[in-house]
C-alpha positions in Angstrom: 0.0 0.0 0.0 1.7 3.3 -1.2 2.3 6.4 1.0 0.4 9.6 -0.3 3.0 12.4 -1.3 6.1 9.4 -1.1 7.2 10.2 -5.2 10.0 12.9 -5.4 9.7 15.6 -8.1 13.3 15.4 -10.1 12.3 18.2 -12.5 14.5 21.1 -11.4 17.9 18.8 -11.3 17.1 17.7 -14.6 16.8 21.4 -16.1 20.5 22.5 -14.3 21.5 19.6 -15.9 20.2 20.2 -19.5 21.4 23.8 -18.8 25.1 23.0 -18.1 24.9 20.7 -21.4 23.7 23.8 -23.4 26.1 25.7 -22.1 28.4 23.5 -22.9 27.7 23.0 -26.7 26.9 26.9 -26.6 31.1 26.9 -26.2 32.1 24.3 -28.2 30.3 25.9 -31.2 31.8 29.2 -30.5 35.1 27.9 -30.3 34.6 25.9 -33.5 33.7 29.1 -34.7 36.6 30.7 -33.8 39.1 28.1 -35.5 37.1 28.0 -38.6 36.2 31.8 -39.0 38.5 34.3 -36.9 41.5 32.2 -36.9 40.8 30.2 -40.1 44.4 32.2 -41.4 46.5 31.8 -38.8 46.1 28.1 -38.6 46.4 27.9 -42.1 49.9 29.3 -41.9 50.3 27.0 -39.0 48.9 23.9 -41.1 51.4 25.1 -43.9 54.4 25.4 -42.0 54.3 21.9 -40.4 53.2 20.1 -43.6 55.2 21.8 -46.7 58.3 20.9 -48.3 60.8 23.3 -50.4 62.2 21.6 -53.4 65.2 22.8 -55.5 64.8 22.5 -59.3 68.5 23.1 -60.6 69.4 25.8 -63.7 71.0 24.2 -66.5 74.6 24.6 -66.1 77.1 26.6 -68.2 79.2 25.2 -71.0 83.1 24.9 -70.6 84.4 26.1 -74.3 88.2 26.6 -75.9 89.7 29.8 -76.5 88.0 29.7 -79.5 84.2 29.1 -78.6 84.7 24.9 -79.5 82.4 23.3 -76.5 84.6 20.9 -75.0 81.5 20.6 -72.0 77.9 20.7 -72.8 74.3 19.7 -72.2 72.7 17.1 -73.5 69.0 15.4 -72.4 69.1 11.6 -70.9 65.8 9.7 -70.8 65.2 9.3 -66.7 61.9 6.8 -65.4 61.1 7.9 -61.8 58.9 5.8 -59.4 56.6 7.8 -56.9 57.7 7.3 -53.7 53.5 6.9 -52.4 52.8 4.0 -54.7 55.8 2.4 -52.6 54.3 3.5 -49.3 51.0 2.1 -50.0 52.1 -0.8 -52.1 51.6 -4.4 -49.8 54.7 -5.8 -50.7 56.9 -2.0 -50.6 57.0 -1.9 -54.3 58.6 -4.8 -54.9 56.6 -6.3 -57.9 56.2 -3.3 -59.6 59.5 -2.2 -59.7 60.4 -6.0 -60.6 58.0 -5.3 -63.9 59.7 -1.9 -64.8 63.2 -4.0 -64.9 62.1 -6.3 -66.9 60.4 -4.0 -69.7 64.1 -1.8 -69.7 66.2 -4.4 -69.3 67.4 -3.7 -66.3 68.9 -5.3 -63.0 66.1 -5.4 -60.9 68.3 -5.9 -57.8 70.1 -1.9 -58.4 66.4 -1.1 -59.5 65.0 -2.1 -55.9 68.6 -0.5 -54.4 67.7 3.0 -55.7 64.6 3.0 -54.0 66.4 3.0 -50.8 66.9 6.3 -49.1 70.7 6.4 -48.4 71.1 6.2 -44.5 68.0 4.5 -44.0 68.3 0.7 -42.3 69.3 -2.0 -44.9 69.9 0.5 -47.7 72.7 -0.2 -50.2 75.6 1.9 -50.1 76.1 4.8 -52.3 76.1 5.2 -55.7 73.1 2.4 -55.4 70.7 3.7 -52.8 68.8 7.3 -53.9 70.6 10.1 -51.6 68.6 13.2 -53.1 65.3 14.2 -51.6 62.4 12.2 -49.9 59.9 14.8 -51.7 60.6 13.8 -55.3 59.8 11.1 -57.4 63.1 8.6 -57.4 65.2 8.2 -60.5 65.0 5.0 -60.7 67.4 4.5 -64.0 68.8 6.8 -66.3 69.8 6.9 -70.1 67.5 4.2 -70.8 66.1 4.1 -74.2 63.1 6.1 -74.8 61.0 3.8 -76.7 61.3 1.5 -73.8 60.8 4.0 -71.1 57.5 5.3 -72.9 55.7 2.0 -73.5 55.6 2.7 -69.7 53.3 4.9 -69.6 50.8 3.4 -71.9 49.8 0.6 -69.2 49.3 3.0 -66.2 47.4 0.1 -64.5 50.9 -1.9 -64.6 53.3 0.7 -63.9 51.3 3.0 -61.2 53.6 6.5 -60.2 56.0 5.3 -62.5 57.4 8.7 -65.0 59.7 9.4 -68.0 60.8 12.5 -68.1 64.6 14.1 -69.8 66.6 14.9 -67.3 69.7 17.8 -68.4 73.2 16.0 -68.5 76.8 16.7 -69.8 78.1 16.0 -72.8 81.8 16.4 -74.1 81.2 17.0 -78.4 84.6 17.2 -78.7 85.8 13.9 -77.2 86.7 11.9 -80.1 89.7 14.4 -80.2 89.7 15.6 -77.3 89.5 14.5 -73.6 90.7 16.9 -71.4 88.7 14.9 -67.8 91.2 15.8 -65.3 91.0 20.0 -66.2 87.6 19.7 -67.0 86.4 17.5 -64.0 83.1 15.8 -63.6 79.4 15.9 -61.6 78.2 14.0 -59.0 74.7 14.4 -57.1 75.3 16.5 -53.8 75.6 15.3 -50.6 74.1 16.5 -46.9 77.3 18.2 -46.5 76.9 20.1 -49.9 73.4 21.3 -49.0 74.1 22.6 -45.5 77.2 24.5 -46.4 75.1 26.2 -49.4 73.3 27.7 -47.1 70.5 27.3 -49.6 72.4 27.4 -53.2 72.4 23.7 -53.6 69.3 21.8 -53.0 69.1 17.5 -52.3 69.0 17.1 -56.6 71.5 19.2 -57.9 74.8 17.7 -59.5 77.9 20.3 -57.7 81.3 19.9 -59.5 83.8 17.3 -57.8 87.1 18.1 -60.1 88.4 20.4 -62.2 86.6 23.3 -63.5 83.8 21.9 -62.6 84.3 22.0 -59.2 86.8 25.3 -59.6 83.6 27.0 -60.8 81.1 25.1 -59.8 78.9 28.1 -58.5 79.6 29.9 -61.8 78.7 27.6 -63.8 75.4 26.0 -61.8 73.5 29.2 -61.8 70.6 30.0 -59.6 68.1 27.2 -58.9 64.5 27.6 -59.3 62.5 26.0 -55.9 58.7 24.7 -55.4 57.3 24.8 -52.2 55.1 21.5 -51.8 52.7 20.2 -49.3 53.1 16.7 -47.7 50.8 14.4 -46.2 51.4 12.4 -42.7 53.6 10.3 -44.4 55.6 12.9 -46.2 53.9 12.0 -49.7 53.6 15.2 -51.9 50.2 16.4 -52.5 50.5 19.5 -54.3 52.7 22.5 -55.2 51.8 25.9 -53.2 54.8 28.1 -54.9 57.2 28.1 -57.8 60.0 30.2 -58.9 62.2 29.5 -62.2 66.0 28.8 -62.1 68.8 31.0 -64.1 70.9 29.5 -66.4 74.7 29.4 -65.5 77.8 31.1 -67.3 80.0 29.6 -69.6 83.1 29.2 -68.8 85.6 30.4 -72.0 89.3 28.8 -71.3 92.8 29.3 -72.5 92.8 25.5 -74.2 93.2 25.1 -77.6 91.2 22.0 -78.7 93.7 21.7 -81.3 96.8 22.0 -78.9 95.0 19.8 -76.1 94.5 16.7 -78.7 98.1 17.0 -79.8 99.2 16.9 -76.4 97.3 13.9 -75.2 98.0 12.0 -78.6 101.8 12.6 -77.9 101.7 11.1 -74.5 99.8 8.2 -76.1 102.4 7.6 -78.5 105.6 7.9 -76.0 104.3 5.7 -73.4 103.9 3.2 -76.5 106.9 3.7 -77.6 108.7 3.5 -74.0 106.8 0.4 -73.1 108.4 -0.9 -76.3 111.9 -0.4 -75.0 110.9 -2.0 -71.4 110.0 1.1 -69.8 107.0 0.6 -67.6 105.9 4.3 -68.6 102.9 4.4 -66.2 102.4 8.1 -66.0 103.0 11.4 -67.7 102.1 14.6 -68.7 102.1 17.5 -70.9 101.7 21.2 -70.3 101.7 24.1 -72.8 101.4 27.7 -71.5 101.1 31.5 -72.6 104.1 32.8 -72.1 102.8 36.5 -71.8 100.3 35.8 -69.3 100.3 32.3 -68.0 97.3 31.1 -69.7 97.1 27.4 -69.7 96.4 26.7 -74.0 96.9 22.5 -72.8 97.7 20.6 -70.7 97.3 16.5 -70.7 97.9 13.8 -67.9 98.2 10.4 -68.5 96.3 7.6 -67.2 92.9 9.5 -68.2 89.3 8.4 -68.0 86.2 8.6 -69.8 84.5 11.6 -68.6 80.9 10.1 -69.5 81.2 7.9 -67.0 79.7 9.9 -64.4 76.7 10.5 -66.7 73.6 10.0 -64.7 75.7 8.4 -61.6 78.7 6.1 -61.4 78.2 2.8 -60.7 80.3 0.8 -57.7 82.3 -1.1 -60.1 83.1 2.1 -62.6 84.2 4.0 -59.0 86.2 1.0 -58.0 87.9 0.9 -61.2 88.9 4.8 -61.1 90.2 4.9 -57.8 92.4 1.7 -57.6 95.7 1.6 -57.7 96.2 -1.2 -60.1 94.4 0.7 -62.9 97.0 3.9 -62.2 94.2 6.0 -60.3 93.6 7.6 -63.4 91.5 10.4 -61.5 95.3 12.0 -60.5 96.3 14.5 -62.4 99.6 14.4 -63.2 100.0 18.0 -64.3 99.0 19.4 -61.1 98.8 16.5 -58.4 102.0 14.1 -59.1 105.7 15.6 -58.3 108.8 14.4 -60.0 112.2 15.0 -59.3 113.3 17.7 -62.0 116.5 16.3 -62.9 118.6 18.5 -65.6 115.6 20.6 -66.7 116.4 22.2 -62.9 119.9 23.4 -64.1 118.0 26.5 -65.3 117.6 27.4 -61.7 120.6 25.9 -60.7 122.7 28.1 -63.2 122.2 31.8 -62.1 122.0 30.2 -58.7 125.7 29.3 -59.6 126.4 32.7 -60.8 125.1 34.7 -58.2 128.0 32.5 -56.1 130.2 34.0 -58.1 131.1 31.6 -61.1 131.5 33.3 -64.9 129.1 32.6 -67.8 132.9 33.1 -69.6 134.5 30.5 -67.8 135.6 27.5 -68.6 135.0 24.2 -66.5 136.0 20.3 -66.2 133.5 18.2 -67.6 134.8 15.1 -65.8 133.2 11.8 -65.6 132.6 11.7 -62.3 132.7 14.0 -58.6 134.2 12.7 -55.5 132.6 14.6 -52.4 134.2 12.8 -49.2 133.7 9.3 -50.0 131.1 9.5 -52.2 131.2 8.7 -56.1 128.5 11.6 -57.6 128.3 10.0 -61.4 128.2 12.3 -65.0 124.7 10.4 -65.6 123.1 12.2 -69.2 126.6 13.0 -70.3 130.1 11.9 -70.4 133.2 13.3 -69.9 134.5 16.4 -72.1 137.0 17.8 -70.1 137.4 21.7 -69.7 134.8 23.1 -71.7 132.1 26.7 -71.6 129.7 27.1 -69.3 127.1 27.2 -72.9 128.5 23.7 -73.9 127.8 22.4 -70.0 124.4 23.4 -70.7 123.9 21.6 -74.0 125.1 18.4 -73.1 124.1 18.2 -69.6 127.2 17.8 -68.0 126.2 16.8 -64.6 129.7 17.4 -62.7 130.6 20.3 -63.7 126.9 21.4 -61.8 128.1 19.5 -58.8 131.6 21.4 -58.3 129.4 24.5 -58.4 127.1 23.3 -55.4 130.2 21.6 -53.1 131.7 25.5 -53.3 128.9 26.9 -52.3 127.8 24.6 -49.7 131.9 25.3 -48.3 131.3 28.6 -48.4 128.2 28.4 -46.0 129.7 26.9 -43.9 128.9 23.4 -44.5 127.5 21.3 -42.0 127.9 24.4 -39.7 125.2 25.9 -41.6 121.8 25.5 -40.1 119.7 28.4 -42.2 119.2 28.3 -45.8 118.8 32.3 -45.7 122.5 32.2 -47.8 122.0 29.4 -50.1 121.6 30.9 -53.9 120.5 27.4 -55.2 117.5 27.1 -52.4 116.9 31.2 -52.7 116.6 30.8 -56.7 114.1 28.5 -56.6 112.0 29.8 -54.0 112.5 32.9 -56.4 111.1 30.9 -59.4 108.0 30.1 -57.0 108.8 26.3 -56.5 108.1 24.3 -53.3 104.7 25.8 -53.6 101.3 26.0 -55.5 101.3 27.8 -58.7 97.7 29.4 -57.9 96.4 27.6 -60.7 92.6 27.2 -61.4 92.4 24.1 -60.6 91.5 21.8 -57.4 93.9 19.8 -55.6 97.5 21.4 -56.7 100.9 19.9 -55.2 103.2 22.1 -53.8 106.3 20.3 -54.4 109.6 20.2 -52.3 112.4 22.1 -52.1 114.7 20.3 -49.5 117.0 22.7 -48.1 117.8 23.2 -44.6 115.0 24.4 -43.0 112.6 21.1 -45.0 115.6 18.4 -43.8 115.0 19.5 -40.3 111.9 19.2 -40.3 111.3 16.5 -41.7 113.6 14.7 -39.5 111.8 15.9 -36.4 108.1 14.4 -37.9 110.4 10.8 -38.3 113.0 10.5 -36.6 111.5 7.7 -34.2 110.0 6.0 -37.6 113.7 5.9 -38.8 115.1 4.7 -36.1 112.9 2.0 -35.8 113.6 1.0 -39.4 117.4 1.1 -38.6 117.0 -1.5 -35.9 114.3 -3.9 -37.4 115.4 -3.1 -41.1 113.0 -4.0 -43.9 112.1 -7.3 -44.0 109.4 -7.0 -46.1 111.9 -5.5 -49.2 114.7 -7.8 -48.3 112.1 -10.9 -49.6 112.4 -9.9 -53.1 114.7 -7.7 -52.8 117.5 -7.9 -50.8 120.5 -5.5 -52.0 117.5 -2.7 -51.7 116.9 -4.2 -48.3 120.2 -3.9 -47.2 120.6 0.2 -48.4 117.4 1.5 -46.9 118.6 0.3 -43.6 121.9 1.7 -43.8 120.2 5.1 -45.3 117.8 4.9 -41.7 120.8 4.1 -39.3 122.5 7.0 -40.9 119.2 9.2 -40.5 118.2 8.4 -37.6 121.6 10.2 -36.2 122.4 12.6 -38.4 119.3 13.2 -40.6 118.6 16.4 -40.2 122.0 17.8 -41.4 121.9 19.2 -44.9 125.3 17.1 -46.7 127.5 18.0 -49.1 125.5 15.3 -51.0 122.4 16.8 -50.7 123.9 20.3 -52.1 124.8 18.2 -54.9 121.9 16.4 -56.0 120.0 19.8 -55.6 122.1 21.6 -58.0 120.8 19.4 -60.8 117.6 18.3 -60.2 118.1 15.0 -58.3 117.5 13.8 -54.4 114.7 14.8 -52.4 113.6 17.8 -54.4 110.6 17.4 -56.6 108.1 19.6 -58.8 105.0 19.4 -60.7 105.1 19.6 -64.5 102.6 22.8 -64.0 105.3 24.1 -62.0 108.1 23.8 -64.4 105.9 24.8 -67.4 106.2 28.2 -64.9 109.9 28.6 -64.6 110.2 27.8 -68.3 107.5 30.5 -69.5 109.1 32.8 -66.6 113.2 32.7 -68.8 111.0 33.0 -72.3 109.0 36.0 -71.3 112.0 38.1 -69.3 111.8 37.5 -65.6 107.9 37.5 -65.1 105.8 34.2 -63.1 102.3 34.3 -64.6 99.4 32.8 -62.3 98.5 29.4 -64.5 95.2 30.4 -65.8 92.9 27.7 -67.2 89.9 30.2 -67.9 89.9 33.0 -70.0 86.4 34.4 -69.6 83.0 34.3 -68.0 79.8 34.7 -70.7 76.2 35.2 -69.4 73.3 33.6 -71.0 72.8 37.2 -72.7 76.3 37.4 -73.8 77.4 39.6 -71.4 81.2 38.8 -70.8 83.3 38.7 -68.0 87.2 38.3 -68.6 89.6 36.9 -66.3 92.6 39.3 -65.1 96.2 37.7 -65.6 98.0 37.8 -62.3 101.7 38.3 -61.9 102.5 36.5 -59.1 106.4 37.3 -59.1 109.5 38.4 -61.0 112.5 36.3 -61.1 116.1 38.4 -59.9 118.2 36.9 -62.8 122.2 38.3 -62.3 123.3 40.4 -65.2 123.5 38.5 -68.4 122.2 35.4 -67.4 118.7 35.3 -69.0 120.4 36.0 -72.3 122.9 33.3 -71.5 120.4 30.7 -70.8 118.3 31.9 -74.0 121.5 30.9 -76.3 122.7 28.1 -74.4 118.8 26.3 -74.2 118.4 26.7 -78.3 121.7 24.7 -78.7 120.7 22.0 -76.6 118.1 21.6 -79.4 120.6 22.1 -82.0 123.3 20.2 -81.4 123.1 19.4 -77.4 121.6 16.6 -75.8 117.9 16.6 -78.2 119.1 17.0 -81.1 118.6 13.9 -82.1 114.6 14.3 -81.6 114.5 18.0 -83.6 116.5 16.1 -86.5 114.2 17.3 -89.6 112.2 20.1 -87.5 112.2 23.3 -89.2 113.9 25.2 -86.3 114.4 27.8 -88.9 111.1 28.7 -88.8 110.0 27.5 -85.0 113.3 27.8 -83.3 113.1 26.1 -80.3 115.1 26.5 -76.8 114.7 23.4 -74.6 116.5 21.0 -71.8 116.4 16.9 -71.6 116.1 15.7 -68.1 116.7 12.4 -67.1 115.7 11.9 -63.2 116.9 8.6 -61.4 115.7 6.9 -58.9 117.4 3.9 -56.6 114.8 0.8 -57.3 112.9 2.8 -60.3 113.4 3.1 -63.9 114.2 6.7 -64.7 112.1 9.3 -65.6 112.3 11.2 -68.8 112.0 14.9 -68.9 112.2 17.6 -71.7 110.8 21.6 -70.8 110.9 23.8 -74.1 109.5 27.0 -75.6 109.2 28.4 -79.0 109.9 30.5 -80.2 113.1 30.9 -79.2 113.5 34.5 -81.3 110.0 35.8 -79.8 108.7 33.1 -77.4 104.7 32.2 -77.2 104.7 28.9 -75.9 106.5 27.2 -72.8 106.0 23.2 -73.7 107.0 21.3 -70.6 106.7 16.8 -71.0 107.7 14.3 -68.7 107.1 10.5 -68.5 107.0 8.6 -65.2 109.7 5.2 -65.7 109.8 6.5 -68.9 113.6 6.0 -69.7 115.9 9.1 -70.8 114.6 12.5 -71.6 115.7 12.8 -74.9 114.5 9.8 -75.9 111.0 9.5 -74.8 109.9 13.1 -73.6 111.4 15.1 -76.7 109.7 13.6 -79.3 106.5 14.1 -77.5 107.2 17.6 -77.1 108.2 17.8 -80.9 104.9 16.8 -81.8 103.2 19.4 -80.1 105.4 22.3 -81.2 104.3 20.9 -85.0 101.0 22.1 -84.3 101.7 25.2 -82.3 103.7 26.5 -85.0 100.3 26.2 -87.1 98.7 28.2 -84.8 97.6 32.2 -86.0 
C-alpha cells in the first residue's frame, strides 16, 4: 500500500543539468567558430608550416668552351623513369613487384632497380652510388639513359606501372671527345651530398649535381646558376600532395678557357704515343704529362695527364664497379692529375735554376769548366749520368750536353762557403733562394682543385722532416726492412743503412744533398705545371704568370666577364744570365743533348730553346723529362713533357714535345 506524497519531483535537477549541457555546446560551437572563422588564417599558416616541403629545381649549367668558342663541356638530355615514392608506401609488398616489372620491360637489374629506391642512410639500404641520396619529396630516379621507346611503353599501361614517369633529365656531354678528352682539367658531376646542402646555405638543393674536379668543381657556382625552388605540401607520411609556390631557375655562365682543342688533342695524342713507344723499349711508362702555356700571361692553352678516363662515365651516376675501377691503384688512379697532383724529381731541366743560382756565387758565364766523368765529395762517387766526360769546356756547352759534374763542383763550393755542416739556415744558399725565387716548393695558384706544392729540400725542410720521423727511422734502422729484403735484398740492405744513418744525423743538410740539388736530383721534386712556370718565366724576361685555365666568363645574354692575368712574381736573374740561358737552351736543341729528336724540325722557322732531363731513382726506372718554348727569337709557348719510368729524356719526352710544337707552330 503506497504512502500519499512518497514520489520525489526530479524536475529542477534535470533542467540545471540540460542547462550546463547547453552551455556547454553553446562553447564548443563558439570555439569551432573561432578556428574556422577568426583564426581560419593563422592556422592555415600553422597547417602550412608543419606540412610543406621546399624543393630545388637546378638551372641548366654553363658550357666549358676553348679559346675559341669549340664546346669541349655541354648539355645534352638523358631519358630518366622515376617511381613515386606513395605507390611504394601504399604498395603491400613495398614496391617490390612493380618495380620487378619496370626491370624487366628496360632491361634492367632489378636488384640496383629495388637498391635506388632506398633512401641512403635509412636501415638496410645499399651503399652509395646504389641507394637514392637526393630528396624524400621527389619522385626517385630510378634509372637513367634508358632508351626512350622503352621507357615510354611505360606509360601506356598505367594500370601496370602506377607512379612510375619518363621525363629528360639535363646531362653533360663532351662534343669534342673523339679528339679531345681533357677529364682531369675539366672534372666531372656528382649528385650533392648533406654536406653540400648545409654548407650552401641554400644554393644547392638535395638534386642538384655540384662539380667534384676540375673546372667543374673550380667554378662550380659559376657555372650552376641559380636554382628555381617549389614549395610542396606533404601528407602524414611525407607524400607530396601539391605544389603551393614556384620560382624559375637562371641559367649558368660559360666558362671560356685558354685551351686550344687543337693543342690539347696533340698533347694527349703525344703522351699516347711515348708511353707506347717507351713500353716498347721496357719502360714501364705508367704516368706522364704535358703542359703548354702562354708565355705573356700564363694562360694554360693544354695541358694533358696520363692515365685518363672517360669523362661520360659519371653521366647519370657512377656505378660501384666504374668508382672502384677509377680509384684503384692497379688501374693507375687515373683520377690524378699528373700535371697538377703528381711531383717528380726535375732532374737536368732544374739546371736553369741551378745556373744563375751558380752565378750569383760567383762563377762566370765566360768561364771555362772540367767536364769530368765523375765527382768525388768525401767518399762519395756523384756519377756524370746524361753525359760523359769532355774535359774543360764553356759554361754554354755544360748546358747543351748536360754535363752533370761540372753542376756539382758549383754546389760543393757553395755549400763550403756556407759553412757546410755548420750551416743550419738556408737564408745564404743561392740554389735554395733561386728557386724559391722561381716560386717552386709551392702552388702555382692555378685554377684548378687539388695542386701539389712540391719540395724544395733545403735546410729548413731536412730539419723538419727529420723531427716528424725521426723515431719511424730509427725503428727502421733496428728492425730493417724485411718485407723489401724478400724480393729484394740489395735494396733491403741500403734502406737500412740510409735509416741508421738518419736516424743520427738526418737532419743535417750534406754536401751530398747540395749536390743532387744543383741538378735536379735527391729529395727535391716539382709538378710539371710548375716547371711549365719557370720555363715560361726565362721565355718572357723574368715574369711568373698565375697558370690560368679560364679565360672568360659569358652570361646567357652574352654579357662577358674576362679573367685578369696575375703576376705573381718576377725572377732576380744576375746580369747577363737570361740572355745566357736563352743561347745556351736553343743549342741543346741544335746540337746538345735533343738534337737527335728536332732532326728534320724546321727550327728555322719555330726555333726552339729546350733541356732533356733524365731523373733517377734507386729501385725505379728513370724518368724522362724535356721543358721547351718556342719561339726561341720571340717566345709564345713554354712546352714542358715528362714520363714517369719513362727511360731518358731525350729519348721518350722530346719527341713528344716535338709533336706538339708541330701544331703550335700552325697556330695564328
Amino acid at each position: 500500500m503506497r504512502r500519499s506524497g512518497s514520489v520525489r519531483d526530479h524536475s529542477p535537477r534535470m533542467w540545471v543539468l540540460g542547462l550546463v549541457v547547453l552551455c556547454f555546446m553553446a562553447t564548443l560551437v563558439t570555439r569551432l567558430g573561432q578556428v574556422q572563422i577568426v583564426g581560419h588564417a593563422d592556422y592555415e599558416r600553422a597547417a602550412a608550416t608543419l606540412d610543406t616541403r621546399t624543393v630545388t629545381e637546378p638551372a641548366v649549367r654553363g658550357r666549358i668552351l676553348d679559346r675559341n668558342g669549340l664546346p669541349l663541356v655541354d648539355n645534352t638530355t638523358q631519358t630518366v623513369v622515376t617511381l613515386d615514392r606513395s605507390v611504394l608506401v601504399e604498395s603491400k609488398d613495398g614496391g617490390r613487384d612493380l618495380v620487378r616489372r619496370v626491370a624487366a620491360v628496360l632491361g634492367s637489374d632489378v636488384d640496383q632497380l629495388w637498391g635506388r629506391t632506398q633512401l641512403c642512410g635509412v636501415k638496410d639500404a645499399p651503399r652509395p652510388p646504389v641507394c637514392w641520396a637526393g630528396s624524400a619529396y621527389v619522385p626517385i630516379p630510378l634509372v637513367s639513359g634508358v632508351d626512350p621507346r622503352r621507357a615510354l611503353s611505360l606509360l601506356e599501361r598505367p594500370d601496370l606501372f602506377p607512379g612510375v614517369g619518363v621525363s629528360a633529365q639535363p646531362v653533360r656531354d663532351y662534343p669534342a671527345k673523339k679528339t679531345v678528352n681533357a677529364a682531369h682539367l675539366l672534372g666531372y658531376l656528382a649528385r650533392s651530398n648533406a654536406d653540400d646542402v648545409a654548407a650552401s646555405h641554400g644554393a644547392i638543393g638535395d638534386l642538384d649535381l655540384v662539380g667534384r674536379s676540375g673546372l667543374e668543381q673550380q667554378y662550380d657556382a659559376r657555372l650552376r646558376g641559380t636554382p628555381g625552388t617549389s614549395t610542396v605540401a606533404v601528407d602524414p607520411r611525407g607524400i607530396v600532395t601539391r605544389t603551393l609556390r614556384q620560382t624559375d631557375p637562371v641559367p649558368g655562365l660559360d666558362v671560356v678557357t685558354n685551351l686550344d682543342a687543337r693543342v690539347q688533342s696533340a698533347a694527349e695524342a703525344a703522351l699516347a704515343t711515348a708511353v707506347a713507344s717507351a713500353r716498347t723499349r721496357g719502360y714501364r711508362a705508367d704516368s706522364a704529362a704535358a703542359v703548354v702555356l702562354d708565355v705573356a700571361n700564363g694562360g694554360v692553352v693544354a695541358a694533358a695527364s696520363y692515365p685518363s678516363y672517360d669523362p661520360d662515365v659519371w653521366t647519370g651516376g657512377v656505378t660501384a664497379s666504374e668508382f672502384a675501377r677509377l680509384t684503384a691503384p692497379t688501374a693507375g688512379t687515373p683520377l690524378v692529375s699528373r700535371v697538377t697532383s703528381a711531383a717528380f724529381s726535375p732532374a737536368s731541366t732544374f739546371k736553369v735554376v741551378s745556373l744563375p743560382a751558380a752565378v750569383r756565387a760567383g762563377n762566370s758565364l765566360g768561364g771555362t769548366y772540367d767536364c769530368t766523368s765523375s765527382y768525388t765529395i768525401g767518399n762519395r762517387r756523384f756519377a756524370n749520368f746524361e753525359s760523359r766526360a769532355y774535359g774543360p769546356i764553356s759554361l754554354r756547352k755544360a748546358v747543351e750536353v748536360s754535363c752533370d759534374t761540372i753542376f756539382y763542383d758549383f754546389a760543393y763550393r757553395s755549400w763550403l762557403a756556407q759553412g757546410g755542416l755548420a750551416a743550419t739556415s738556408d737564408a745564404h744558399d743561392p740554389f735554395v733562394a733561386m728557386a724559391d725565387a722561381f716560386g717552386l716548393g709551392r702552388p702555382t695558384g692555378i685554377d684548378l682543385p687539388g695542386e701539389q706544392a712540391g719540395r724544395i729540400p733545403g735546410r729548413a725542410w731536412k730539419q723538419r722532416q727529420w723531427d716528424q720521423t725521426r723515431a719511424q727511422t730509427c725503428r727502421r734502422g733496428t728492425s730493417g726492412y724485411p718485407e723489401v729484403a724478400a724480393t729484394d735484398p740489395s735494396r733491403a740492405a741500403y734502406l737500412r743503412a740510409l735509416a741508421v744513418e738518419n736516424c743520427r744525423t738526418g737532419f743535417q743538410f750534406r754536401a751530398g744533398d747540395a749536390a743532387n740539388f744543383a741538378i735536379g736530383q735527391g729529395d727535391i721534386t716539382v709538378t710539371p705545371l710548375q716547371m711549365a712556370q719557370v720555363y715560361a718565366a726565362i721565355a718572357n724576361g723574368g715574369t711568373l704568370w698565375k697558370p690560368q685555365v679560364a679565360r672568360a666568363f659569358v652570361g646567357p645574354r652574352g654579357a662577358t666577364e674576362p679573367v685578369a692575368a696575375v703576376r705573381t712574381g718576377t725572377v732576380p736573374f744576375p746580369p747577363g744570365t737570361l740572355a745566357f740561358l736563352h743561347g745556351a737552351l736553343e743549342g741543346v736543341v741544335t746540337q746538345g743533348s735533343a738534337a737527335g729528336a728536332f732532326a728534320g724540325f724546321p727550327l728555322k722557322q719555330w726555333p726552339i730553346a729546350g733541356k732533356t732531363g733524365t731523373a733517377e731513382s734507386f729501385g725505379a726506372q728513370d724518368t724522362a723529362w724535356f721543358a721547351s718554348y718556342a719561339p726561341a727569337t720571340k717566345p709564345r709557348y713554354a712546352v714542358v713533357v715528362v714520363i714517369g719510368h719513362g727511360g731518358l729524356g731525350a729519348a721518350t719526352a722530346a719527341p713528344a714535345a716535338r709533336a706538339i710544337h708541330e701544331v703550335l707552330r700552325t697556330l695564328r
